[in-house]
N, C-alpha and C positions, 0 to 999 in steps of 0.2 A: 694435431698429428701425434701421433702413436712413437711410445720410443720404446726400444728393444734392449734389455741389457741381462747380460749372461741370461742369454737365450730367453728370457721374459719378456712379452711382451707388457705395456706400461701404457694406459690411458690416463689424459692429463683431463682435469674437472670441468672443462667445457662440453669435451667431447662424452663423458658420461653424462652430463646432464641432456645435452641432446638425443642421446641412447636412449634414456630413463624417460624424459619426458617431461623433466620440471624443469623449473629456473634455477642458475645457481647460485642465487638469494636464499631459494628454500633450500636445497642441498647443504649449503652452509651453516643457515638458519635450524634444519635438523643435526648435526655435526655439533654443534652450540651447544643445544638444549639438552642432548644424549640419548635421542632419539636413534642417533646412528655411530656406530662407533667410529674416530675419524681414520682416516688414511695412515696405513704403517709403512709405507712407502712415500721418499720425497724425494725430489732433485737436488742439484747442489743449490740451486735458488732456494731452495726450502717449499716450493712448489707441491702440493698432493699428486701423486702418481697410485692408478687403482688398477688391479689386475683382472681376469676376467671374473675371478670368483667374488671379488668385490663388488663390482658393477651387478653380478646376480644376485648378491645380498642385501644390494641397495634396491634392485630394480622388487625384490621381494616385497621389502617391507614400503614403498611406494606404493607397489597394489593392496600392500594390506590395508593402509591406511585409507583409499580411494572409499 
């Protein structure tokens, strides 16, 4: 579920991996190795939160690599 704060909306790392179309094993997996730069946005859990331009970024370099 999507969470909205000062008017941003906030996708939490499940729900971009089902976006995106991998596991988030490898989402994580590429985050690790510095294949993808990680998430600048967290909750107070410390949770990853990604915005839309995020999720584009990610969803980029996924096909690039296909």
């Amino acid at each position: 579920m999507s969470v909205t704060i000062s008017n941003q909306t906030y996708y939490r790392t499940t729900e971009v991996c089902e976006m995106i179309g991998v596991s988030r094993s490898t989402l994580l997996r590429w985050f690790k190795s510095g294949i993808l730069k990680d998430a600048s946005h967290r909750d107070r859990r410390g949770w990853r939160l990604f915005t839309q331009g995020d999720i584009k970024r990610i969803k980029d370099e996924a096909n690039r690599m296909k």
